[in-house]
C-alpha positions as CSV (number, residue, x, y, z in Angstrom):
1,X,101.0,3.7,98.1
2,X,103.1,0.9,98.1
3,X,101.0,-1.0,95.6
4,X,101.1,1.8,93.0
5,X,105.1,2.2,93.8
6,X,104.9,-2.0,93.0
7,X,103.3,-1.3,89.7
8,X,105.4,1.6,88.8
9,X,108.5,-0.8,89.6
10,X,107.1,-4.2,87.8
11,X,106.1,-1.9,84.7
12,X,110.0,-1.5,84.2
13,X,110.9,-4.8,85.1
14,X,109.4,-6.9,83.5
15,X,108.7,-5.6,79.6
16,X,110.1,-7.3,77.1
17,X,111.5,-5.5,73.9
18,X,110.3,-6.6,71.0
19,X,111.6,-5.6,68.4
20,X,112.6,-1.8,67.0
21,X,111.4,-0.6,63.6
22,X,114.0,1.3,60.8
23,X,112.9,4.7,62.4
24,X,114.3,3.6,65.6
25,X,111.4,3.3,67.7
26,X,111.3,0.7,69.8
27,X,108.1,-1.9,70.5
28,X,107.5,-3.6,74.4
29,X,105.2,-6.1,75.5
30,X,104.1,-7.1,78.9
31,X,101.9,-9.8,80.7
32,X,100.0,-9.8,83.4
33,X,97.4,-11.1,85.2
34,X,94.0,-9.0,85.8
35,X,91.6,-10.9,87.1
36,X,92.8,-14.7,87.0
37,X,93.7,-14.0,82.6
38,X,96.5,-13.3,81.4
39,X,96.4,-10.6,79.5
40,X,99.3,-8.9,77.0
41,X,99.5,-5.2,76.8
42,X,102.0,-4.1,74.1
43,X,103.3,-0.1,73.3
44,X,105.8,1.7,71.6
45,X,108.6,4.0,72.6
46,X,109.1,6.6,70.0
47,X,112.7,7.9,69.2
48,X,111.9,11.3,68.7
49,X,109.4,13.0,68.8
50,X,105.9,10.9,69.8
51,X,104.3,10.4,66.1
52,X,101.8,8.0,64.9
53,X,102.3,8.4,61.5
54,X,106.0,7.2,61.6
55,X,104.7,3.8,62.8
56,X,104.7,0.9,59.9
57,X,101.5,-1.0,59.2
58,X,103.1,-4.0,60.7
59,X,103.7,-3.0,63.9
60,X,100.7,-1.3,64.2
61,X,98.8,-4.5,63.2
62,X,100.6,-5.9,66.2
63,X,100.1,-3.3,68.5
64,X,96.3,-3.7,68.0
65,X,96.8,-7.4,68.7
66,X,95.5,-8.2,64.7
67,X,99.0,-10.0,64.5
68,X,100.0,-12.6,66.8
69,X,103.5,-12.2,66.4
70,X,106.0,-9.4,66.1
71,X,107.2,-8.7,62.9
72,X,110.7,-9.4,62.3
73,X,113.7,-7.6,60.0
74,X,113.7,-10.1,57.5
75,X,109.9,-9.9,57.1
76,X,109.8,-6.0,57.6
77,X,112.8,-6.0,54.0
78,X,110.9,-8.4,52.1
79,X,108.2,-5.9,52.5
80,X,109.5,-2.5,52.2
81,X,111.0,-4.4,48.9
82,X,107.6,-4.9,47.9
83,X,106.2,-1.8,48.4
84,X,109.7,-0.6,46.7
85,X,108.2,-2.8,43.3
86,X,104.8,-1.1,43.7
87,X,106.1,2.2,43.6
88,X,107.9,1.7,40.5
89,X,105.3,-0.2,38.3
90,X,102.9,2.9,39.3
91,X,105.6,5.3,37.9
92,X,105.6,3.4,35.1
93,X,101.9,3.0,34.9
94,X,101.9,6.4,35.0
95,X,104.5,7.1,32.2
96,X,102.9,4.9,30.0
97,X,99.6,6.7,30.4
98,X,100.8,10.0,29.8
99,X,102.4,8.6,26.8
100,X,99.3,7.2,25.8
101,X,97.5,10.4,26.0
102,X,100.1,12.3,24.2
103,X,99.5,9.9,20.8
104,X,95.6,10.0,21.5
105,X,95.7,13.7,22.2
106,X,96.7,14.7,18.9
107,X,93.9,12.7,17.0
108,X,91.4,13.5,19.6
109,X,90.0,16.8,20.7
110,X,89.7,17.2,24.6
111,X,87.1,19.5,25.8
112,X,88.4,21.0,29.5
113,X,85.6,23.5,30.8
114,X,84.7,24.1,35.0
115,X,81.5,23.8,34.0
116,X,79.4,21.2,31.4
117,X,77.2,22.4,29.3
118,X,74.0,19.9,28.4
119,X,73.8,17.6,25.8
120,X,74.0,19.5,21.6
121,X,70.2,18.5,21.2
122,X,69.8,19.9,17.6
123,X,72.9,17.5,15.9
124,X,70.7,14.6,18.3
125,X,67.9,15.2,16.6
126,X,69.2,15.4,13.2
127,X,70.2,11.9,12.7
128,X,65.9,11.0,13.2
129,X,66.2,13.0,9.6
130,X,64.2,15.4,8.1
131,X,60.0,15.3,8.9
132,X,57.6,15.3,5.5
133,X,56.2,18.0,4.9
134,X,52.8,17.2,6.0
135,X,53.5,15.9,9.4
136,X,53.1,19.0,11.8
137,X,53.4,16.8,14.8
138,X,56.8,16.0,14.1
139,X,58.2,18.9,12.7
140,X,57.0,20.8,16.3
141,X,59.2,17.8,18.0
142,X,62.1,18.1,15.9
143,X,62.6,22.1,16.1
144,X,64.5,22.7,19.5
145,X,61.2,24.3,21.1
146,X,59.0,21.4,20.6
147,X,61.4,19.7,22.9
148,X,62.3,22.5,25.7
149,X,58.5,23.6,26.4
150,X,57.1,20.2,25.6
151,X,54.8,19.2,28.7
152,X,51.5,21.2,27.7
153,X,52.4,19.9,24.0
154,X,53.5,16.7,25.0
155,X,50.3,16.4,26.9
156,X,48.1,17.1,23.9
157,X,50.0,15.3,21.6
158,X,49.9,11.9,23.7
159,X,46.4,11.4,23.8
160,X,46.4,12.1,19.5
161,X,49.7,9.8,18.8
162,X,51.1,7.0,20.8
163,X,54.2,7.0,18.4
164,X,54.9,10.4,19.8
165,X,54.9,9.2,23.3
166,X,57.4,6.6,22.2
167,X,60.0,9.1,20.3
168,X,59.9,11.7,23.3
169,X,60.6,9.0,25.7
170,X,63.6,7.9,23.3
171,X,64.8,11.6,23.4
172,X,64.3,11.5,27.5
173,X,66.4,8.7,27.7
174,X,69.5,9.8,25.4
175,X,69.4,13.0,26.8
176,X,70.2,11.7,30.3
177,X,72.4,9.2,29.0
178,X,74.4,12.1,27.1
179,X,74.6,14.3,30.1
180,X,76.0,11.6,32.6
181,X,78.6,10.8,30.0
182,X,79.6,14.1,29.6
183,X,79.5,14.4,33.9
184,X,81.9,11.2,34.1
């Protein structure tokens, strides 16, 4: 009994106050000796009410022992002066991006749906141009059902035209590239 009542009394006595942060709560440290090492134990004494979120990053680096030394006033101003800057170039940032988007907005037409639709294949495949006539093969690819129910065709149509294997391949690949431009 007497040892804990020793422990209770030597927590008190012999803490050391480190410092106090601009909410008012106030830092300790202590060391003592378990097992022949020295060892530091540092906590915090909250003002109010016990919160963890009201604790800067500073002394919460030093609490987990990733700084060596307490953080002092001079060092917590320059930094809150710092983060002071920061917040104002992002409000700026920001202002100058909206106004940004207010002069591109007018000259550029900004599609806002929940959901995306995929990729307008039939002006895609206009810019290939018109097939001749004669060609069946491609006038099949072009139309908008060649290219939905294509496997059985495609199938039959690969082992007649290697060219046709090349331009559905080329479709494949814009298609996807479309619809993950339209999902970003």
């Amino acid at each position: 009994m007497s040892k804990l009542f020793q422990r209770v009394a030597g927590f008190f006595t012999n803490r050391t106050m480190v410092g106090m942060d601009k909410a008012g709560n106030r830092y300790f440290a202590k060391k003592d000796e378990v097992d022949g090492i020295m060892k530091e134990k540092r906590w915090v004494v909250f003002k109010g009410e016990e919160d963890p979120t009201s604790i800067p990053v500073e002394w919460i680096c030093w609490l987990n022992g990733q700084r060596k030394r307490a953080p002092t006033p001079e060092e917590l101003m320059d930094l809150e002066a710092r983060r002071e800057r920061v917040r104002q170039n992002v409000a700026f940032l920001k202002k100058e991006e909206e106004e940004r988007k207010e002069r591109e907005g007018s000259t550029r037409k900004v599609i806002s749906t929940d959901k995306v639709g995929g990729p307008d294949l039939k002006s895609f495949i206009r810019q290939f141009g018109v097939p001749s006539e004669g060609d069946e093969n491609q006038k099949e690819s072009v139309s908008m059902e060649g290219v939905r129910n294509s496997k059985e065709k495609e199938a039959k149509k690969a082992k007649q035209d290697p060219e046709y294997v090349r331009y559905i391949l080329h479709l494949r690949v814009c298609a996807t590239i479309t619809t993950y431009t339209l999902k970003s």
